[in-house]
C-alpha positions as CSV (number, residue, x, y, z in Angstrom):
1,X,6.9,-5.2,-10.2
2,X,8.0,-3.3,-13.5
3,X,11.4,-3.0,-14.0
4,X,10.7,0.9,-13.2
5,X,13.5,3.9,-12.5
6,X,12.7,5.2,-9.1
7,X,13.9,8.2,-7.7
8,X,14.6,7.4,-4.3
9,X,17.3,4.1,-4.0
10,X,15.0,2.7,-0.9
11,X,11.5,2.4,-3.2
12,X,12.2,-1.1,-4.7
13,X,13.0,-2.5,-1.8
14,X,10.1,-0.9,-0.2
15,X,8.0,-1.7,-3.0
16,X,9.1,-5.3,-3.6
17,X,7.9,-6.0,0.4
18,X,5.1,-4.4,0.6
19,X,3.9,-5.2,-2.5
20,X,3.3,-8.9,-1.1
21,X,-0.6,-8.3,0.3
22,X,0.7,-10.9,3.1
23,X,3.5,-8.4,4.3
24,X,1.0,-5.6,3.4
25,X,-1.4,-7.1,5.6
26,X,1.2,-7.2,8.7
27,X,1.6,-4.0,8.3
28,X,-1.8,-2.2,7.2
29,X,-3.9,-4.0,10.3
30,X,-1.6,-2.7,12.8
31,X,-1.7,1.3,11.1
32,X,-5.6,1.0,11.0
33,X,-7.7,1.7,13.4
34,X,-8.8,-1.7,15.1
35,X,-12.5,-1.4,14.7
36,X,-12.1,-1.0,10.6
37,X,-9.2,-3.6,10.6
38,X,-11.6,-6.0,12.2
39,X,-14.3,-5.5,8.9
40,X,-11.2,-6.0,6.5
41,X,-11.2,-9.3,4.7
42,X,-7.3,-9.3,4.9
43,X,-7.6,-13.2,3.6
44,X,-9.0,-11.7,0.4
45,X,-6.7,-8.6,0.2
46,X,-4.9,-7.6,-3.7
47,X,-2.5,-5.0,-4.9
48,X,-4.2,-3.0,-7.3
49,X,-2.8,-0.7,-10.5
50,X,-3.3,2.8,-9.6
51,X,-1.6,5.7,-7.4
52,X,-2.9,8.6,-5.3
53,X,0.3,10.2,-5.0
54,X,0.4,13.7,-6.3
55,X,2.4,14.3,-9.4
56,X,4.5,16.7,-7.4
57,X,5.4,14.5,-4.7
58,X,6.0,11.6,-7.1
59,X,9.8,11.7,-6.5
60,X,9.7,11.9,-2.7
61,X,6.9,9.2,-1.8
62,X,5.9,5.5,-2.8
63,X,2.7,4.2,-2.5
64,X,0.6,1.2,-3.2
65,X,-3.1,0.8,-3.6
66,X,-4.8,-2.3,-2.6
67,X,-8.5,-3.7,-2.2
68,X,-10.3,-6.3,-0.1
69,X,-13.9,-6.8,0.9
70,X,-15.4,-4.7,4.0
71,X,-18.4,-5.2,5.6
72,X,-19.5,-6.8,2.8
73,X,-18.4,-3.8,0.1
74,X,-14.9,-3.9,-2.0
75,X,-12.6,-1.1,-0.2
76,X,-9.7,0.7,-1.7
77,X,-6.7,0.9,1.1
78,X,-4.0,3.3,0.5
79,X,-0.6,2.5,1.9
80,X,1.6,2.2,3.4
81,X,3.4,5.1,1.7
82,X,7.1,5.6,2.2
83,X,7.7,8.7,5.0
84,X,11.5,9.2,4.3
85,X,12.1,12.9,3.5
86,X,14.5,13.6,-0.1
């Protein structure tokens, strides 16, 4: 993880977890529904570089992008974002 300024004091340590796709994994198959978490590859899942967090919520929330096959496909997953209010 790049040695980043965040704004909030909690997003490395919420980064630096869930950026391992094993703890993402935990996490992601228990948020998504069970009949697309079943399709997921999570064996084969990656961070990836990108964001989908608005520019205007930047400060407030985290997020991570990741991808893994589905169904035979590559899929994008976003999450898990960080819901803490500033």
């Amino acid at each position: 993880m790049p040695d980043e300024s965040l704004h909030q004091p909690h997003d490395k340590l919420f980064k630096a977890g869930f950026s391992d796709p094993v703890n993402a994994a935990g996490f992601l198959r228990e948020e998504i529904p069970a009949s697309i978490a079943g399709r997921i590859d999570w064996g084969q899942l990656r961070l990836e570089p990108g964001s989908f967090v608005d520019s205007h919520y930047r400060h407030t929330e985290s997020d991570l992008l990741f991808s893994a096959p589905f169904g035979g496909a590559e899929c994008l997953i976003y999450g898990p974002h960080d819901p803490t209010p500033a």
